[in-house]
C-alpha positions in Angstrom: 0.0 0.0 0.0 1.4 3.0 -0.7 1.1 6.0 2.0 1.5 9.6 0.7 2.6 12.0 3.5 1.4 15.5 3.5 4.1 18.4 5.2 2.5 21.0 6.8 4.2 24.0 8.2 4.3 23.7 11.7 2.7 27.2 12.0 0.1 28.4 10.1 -0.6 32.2 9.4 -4.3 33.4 9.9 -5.4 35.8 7.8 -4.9 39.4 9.1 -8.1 41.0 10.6 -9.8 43.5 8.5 -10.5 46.1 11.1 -12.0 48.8 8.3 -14.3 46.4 6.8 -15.8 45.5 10.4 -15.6 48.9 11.5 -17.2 49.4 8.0 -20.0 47.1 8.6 -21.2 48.2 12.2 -21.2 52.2 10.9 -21.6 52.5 7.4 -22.3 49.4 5.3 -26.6 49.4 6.0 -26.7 53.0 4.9 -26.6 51.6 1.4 -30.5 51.2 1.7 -31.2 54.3 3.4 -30.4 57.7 5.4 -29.0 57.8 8.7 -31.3 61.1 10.3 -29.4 62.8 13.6 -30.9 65.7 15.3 -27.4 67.2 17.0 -27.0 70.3 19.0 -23.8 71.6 18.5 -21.6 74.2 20.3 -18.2 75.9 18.3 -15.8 78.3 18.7 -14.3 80.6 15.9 -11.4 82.9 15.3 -12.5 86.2 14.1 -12.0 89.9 13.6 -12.0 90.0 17.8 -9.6 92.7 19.6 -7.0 90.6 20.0 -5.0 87.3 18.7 -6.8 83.9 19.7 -10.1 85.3 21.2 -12.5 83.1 20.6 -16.4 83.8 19.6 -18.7 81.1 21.1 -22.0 79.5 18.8 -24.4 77.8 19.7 -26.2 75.9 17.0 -28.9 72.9 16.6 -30.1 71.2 13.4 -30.7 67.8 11.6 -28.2 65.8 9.4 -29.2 63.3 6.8 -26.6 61.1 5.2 -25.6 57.9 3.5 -22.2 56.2 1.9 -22.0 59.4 -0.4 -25.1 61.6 0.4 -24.9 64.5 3.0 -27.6 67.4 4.0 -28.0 69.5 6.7 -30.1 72.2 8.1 -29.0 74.0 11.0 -29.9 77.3 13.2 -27.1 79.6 14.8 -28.4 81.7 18.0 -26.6 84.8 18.9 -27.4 87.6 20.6 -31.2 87.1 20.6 -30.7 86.8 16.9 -31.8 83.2 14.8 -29.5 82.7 11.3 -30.1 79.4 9.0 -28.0 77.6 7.0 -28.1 74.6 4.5 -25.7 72.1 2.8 -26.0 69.5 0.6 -23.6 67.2 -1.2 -23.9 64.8 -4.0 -21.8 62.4 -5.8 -22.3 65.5 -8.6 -22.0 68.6 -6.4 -21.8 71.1 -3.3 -24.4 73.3 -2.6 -23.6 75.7 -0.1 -26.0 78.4 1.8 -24.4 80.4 4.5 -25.8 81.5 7.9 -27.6 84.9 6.9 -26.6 84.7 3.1 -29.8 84.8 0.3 -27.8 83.1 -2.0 -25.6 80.1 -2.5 -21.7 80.4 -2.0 -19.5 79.8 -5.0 -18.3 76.5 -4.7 -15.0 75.7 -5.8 -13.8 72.3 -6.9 -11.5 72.3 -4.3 -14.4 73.0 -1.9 -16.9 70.3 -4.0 -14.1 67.4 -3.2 -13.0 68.4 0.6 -16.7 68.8 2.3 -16.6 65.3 2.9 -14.0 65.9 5.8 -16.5 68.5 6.5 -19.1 65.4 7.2 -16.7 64.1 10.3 -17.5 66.9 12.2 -21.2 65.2 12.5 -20.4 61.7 11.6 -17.5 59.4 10.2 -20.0 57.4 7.9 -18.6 58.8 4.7 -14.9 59.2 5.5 -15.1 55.5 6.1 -16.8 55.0 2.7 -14.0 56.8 1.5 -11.4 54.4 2.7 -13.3 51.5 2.1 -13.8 52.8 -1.8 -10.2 53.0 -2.4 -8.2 50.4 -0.8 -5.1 51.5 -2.7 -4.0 54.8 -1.6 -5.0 53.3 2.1 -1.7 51.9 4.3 -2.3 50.4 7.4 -0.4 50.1 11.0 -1.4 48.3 13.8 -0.8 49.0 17.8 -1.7 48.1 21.2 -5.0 49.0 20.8 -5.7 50.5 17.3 -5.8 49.5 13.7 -4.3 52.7 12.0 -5.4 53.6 8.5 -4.3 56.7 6.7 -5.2 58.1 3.0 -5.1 61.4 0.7 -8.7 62.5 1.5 -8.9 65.7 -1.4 -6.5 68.1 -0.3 -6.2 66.5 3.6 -4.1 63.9 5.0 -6.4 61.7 7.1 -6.1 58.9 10.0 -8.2 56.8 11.6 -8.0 55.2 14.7 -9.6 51.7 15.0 -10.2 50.3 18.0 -8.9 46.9 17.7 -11.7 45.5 20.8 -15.0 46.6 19.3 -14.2 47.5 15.9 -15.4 51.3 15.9 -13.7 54.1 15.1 -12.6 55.8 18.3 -10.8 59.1 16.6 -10.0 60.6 13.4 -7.2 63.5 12.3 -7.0 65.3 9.4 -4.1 67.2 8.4 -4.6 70.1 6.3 -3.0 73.3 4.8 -4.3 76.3 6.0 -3.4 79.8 4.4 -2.5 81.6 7.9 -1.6 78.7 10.2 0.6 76.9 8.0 -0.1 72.7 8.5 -3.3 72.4 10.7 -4.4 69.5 12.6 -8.0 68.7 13.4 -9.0 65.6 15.5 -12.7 63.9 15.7 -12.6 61.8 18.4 -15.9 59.9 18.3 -17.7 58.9 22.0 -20.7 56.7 23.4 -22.2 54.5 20.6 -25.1 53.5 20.4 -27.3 52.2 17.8 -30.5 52.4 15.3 -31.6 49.6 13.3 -27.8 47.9 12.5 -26.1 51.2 12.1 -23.6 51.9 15.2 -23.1 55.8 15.5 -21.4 58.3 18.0 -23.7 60.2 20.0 -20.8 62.9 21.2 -18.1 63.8 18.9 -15.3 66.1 20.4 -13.8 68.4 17.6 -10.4 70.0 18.2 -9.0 72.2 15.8 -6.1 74.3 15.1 -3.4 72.1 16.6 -5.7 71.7 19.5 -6.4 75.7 20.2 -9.9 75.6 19.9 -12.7 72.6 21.3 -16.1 72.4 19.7 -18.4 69.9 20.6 -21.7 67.9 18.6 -24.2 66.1 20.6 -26.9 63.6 19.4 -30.1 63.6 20.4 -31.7 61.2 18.5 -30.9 59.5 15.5 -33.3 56.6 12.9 -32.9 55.4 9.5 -35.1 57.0 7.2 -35.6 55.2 3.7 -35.2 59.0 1.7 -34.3 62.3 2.3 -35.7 65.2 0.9 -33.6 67.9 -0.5 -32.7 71.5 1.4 -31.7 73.1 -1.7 -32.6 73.5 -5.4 -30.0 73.8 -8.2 -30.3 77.3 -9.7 -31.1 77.1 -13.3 -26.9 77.9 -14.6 -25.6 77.4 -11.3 -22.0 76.3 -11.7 -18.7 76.0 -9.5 -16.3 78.6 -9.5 -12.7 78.1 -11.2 -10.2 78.7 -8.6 -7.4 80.8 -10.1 -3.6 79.4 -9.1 -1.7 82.7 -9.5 -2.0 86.4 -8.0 -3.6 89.0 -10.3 -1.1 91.6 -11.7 -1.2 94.7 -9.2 -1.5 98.3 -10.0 0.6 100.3 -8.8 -0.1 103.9 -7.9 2.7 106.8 -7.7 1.3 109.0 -4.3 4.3 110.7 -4.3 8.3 110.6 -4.6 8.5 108.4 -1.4 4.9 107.0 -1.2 3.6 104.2 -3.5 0.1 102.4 -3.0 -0.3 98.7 -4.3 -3.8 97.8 -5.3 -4.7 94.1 -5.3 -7.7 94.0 -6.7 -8.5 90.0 -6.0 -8.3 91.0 -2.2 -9.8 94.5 -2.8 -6.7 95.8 -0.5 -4.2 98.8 -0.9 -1.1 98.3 0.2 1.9 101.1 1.1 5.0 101.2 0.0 7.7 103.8 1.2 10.7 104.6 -0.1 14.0 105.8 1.8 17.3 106.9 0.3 18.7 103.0 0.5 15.7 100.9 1.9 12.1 100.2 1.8 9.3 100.3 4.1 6.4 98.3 3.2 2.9 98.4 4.9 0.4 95.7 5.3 0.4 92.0 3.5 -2.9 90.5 3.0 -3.9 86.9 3.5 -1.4 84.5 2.0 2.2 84.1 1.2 1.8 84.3 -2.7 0.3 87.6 -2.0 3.1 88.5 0.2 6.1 87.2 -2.1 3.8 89.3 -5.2 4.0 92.4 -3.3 7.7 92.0 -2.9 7.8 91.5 -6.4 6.5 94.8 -7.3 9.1 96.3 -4.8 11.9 95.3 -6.7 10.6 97.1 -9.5 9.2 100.5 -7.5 12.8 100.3 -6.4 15.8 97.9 -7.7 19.0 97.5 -5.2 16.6 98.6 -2.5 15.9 96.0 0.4 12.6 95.8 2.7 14.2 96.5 6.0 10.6 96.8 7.6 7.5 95.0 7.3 4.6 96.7 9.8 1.0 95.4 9.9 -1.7 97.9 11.0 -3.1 95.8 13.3 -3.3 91.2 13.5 -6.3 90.5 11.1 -5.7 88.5 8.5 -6.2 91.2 5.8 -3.0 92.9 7.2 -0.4 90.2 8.1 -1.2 87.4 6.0 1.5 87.7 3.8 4.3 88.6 6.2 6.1 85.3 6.0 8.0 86.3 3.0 8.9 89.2 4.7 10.8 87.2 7.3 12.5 85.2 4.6 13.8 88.3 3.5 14.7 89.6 6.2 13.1 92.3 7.1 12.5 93.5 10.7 8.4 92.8 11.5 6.4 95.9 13.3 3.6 95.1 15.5 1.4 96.6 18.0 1.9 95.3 21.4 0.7 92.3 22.6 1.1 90.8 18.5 4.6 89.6 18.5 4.3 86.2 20.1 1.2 86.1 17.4 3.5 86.7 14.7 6.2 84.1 15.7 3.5 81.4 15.6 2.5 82.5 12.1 6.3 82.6 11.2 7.1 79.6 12.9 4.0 77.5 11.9 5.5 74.4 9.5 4.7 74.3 6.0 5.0 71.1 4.9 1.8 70.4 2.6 1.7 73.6 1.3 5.4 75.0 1.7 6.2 78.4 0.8 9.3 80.2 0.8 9.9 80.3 4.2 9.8 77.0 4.9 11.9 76.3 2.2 14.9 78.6 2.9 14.1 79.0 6.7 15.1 82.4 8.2 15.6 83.6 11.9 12.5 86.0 13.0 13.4 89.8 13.7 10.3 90.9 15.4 9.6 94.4 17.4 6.6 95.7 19.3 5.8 99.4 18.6 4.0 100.2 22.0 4.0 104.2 21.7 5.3 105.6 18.5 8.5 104.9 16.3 10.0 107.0 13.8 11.6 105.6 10.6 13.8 108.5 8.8 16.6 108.3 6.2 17.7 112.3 7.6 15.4 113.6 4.7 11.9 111.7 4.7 10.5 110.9 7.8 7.8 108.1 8.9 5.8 107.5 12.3 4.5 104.9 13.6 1.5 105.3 16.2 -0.3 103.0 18.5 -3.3 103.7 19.3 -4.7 100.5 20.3 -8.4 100.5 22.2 -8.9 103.5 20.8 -9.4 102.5 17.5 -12.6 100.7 18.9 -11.6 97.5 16.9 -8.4 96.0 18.3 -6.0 96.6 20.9 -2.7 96.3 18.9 -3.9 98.8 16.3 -0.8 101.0 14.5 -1.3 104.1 12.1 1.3 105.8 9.9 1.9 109.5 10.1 3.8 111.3 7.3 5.0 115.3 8.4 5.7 116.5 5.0 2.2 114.9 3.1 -0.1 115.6 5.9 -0.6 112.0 5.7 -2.5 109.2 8.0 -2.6 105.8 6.4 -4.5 103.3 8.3 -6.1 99.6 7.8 -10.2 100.1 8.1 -11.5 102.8 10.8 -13.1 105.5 8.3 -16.3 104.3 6.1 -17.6 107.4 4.9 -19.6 106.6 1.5 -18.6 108.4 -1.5 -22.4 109.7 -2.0 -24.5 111.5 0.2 -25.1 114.1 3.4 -22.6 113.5 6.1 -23.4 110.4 8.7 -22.9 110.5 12.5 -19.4 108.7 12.8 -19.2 105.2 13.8 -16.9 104.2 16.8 -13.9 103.6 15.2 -14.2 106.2 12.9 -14.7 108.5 16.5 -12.0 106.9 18.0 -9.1 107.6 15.0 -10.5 111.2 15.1 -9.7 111.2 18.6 -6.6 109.8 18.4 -5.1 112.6 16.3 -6.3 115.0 18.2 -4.4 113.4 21.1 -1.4 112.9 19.1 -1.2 116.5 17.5 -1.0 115.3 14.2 -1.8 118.0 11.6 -3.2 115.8 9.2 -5.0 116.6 5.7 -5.5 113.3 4.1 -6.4 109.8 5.4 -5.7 107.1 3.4 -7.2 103.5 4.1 -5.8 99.9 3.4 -9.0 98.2 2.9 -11.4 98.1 1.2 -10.1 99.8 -1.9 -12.9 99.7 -4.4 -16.2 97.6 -2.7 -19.0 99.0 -0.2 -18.9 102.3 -1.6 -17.0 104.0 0.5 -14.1 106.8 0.2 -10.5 105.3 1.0 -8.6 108.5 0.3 -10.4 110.4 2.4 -10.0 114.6 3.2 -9.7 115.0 6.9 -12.1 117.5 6.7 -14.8 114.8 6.1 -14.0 112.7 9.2 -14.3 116.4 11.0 -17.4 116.9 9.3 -18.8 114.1 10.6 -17.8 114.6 13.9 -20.4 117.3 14.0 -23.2 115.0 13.1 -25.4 114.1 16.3 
């Protein structure tokens, strides 16, 4: 009789666990059939146009969210200061449609816009980020831990992880990484809390948000969640409705000749003016909105104002984005950054922020920061011209750090955005800020004739070169 032996490895290796697909199943896979409905109230935080660097403005919203593997709507009320605003989203395989709390018309979507919103969607659940990774398997790699299965993929312009807890299967947190125009590389982490379920769809009812390399907590909370079979729109198409092309380079800039030492930059895609002022054998250069590319264009235009001629100053009027944006070029060149006090730790986090998904020329050629706080005034002079520097501060009635420029022999006050006097009609009783720069000549001495403002140049109808007898004018309006 013949006996044929089979050899089997003494070990054999089981298949590696598939933590996505399970995680998959128990979140995401039953939603092919049908809407997951949550009614969330939700409480964020926001970095605006406050008085002063990282103050924070608090809403409070409430709304309902409808989504499936590739379907997401939501309705949502904001409440603040006794006042109620709505918005709406909705996004398709197709497109974004957008509508903004207190806007009558839809935003311009971009397709940059169209293919991130779905990292928008972890904010409320992870169901479509997972449908994401599940839908392309090969720009997925994988890691494994103690206690998670780690997953990360190029998720439109983000770079996005999730954390897989290797004892139940769900997703316990998620980051995305992300490049953001001020802050440089910009971490946001979901971390998703207390599951529970409808029908065979497991979902977290509490999802921590924090945001901005952990600077700023938000919180959603679920009240109540089912699976509906359909879900009605929020927002019709308009007939021609189309997204907006995103445009990869900076506008040209015109350039206006005040006078021998003064030149104003007009960028017209930001609506901002920007000052230039030339000394004998250096430059000064005066606000920087928004981005780097801005920035690097506006020192672009310098060397041709004024070949051979370095920036030795950069000064920003005060720390919204408008006016320091674009100072990181500045540093790579050099220059010595002005600020109002209380700013300059501000502007070493900007300068200091890495750049690695988005890097510009700072982070490529890496340059030591020269930063200085103006807290009274500051005179630049070359022996012949002659430029102050104010602070002003509260009085401006919008920030605390707030600078102004004085020039003696112009009779010239350029500031950032405190006079909005419109070009047509009677005189109007001054608004604060407009009261308070008023008030702060006056305090200062300054004989001034002319005020020139940074922004905005050309929108809202208002003057931005603006007689000084107009501001006074106005001062006598009750």
């Amino acid at each position: 009789m013949l006996i044929i032996w089979l050899l089997l490895p003494s070990e054999v290796q089981a298949k590696p666990k598939d933590y996505l697909q399970r995680c998959w199943n128990q979140q995401g896979k039953d939603l092919d059939a049908g809407y997951l409905t949550l009614r969330y109230q939700e409480t964020s935080h926001e970095l605006e146009h406050s008085q002063y660097p990282w103050q924070q403005t608090r809403y409070d919203k409430k709304g309902v969210a409808w989504l499936n593997v590739s379907n997401f709507l939501k309705q949502d009320t904001l409440t603040q200061d006794s006042k109620t605003y709505y918005s709406k989203s909705q996004l398709s395989p197709a497109e974004l449609l957008l509508l903004d709390y207190g806007d009558k018309e839809l935003l311009a979507v971009t397709p940059a816009m169209f293919a991130g919103y779905v990292l928008t969607t972890a904010r409320y659940s992870p169901a479509l980020l997972l449908h994401y990774f599940v839908q392309h398997p090969t720009a997925v790699t994988k890691s494994t831990d103690q206690d998670f299965a780690v997953y990360k993929a190029p998720v439109a312009d983000g770079r996005v992880t999730l954390f897989i807890r290797k004892a139940d299967g769900l997703l316990d947190h998620t980051t995305v990484l992300q490049a953001d125009e001020l802050f440089g590389d910009v971490l946001t982490t979901y971390t998703y809390q207390n599951y529970a379920s409808t029908g065979k769809v497991r979902y977290p009812t509490t999802i921590g948000i924090s945001k901005l390399n952990g600077r700023i907590q938000d919180e959603v909370s679920v009240l109540a969640a089912v699976i509906a079979p359909v879900a009605a729109p929020v927002l019709n198409r308009p007939d021609g409705y189309q997204m907006r092309a995103a445009s990869s380079s900076v506008p040209p800039i015109a350039v206006q000749k005040y006078s021998p030492q003064l030149h104003f930059l007009e960028l017209k895609h930001t609506d901002d003016r920007v000052l230039v002022v030339e000394f004998n054998d250096f430059l000064v250069v005066a606000e920087a909105p928004l981005t780097s590319e801005n920035g690097e264009a506006i020192l672009a235009e310098t060397r041709r104002i004024a070949p051979g001629k370095p920036v030795r100053y950069f000064v920003f009027g005060h720390y919204h984005p408008h006016y320091l944006g674009g100072l990181r070029p500045f540093v790579r060149h050099g220059a010595t950054i002005l600020c109002g006090p209380g700013s300059a730790d501000y502007v070493r986090t900007l300068a200091s922020a890495p750049r690695t998904l988005r890097p510009d020329s700072l982070q490529l050629h890496p340059r030591p920061l020269q930063v200085e706080e103006v807290t009274s005034s500051k005179t630049i002079t070359d022996g012949q011209f002659e430029m102050q520097i104010h602070f002003i501060g509260a009085k401006s009635a919008h920030t605390n750090d707030y600078l102004v420029y004085y020039f003696p022999s112009e009779k010239l006050l350029f500031e950032d955005d405190l006079v909005w006097i419109k070009r047509t009609g009677p005189a109007q009783k001054p608004s604060a800020r407009q009261a308070g720069l008023y008030q702060a000549v006056k305090s200062l001495n300054l004989d001034v004739k002319t005020v020139v403002q940074s922004w905005p140049v050309a929108d809202y109808g208002v003057k931005t070169i603006i007689p000084f007898s107009d501001i006074e004018q106005a001062m006598q309006v009750k």
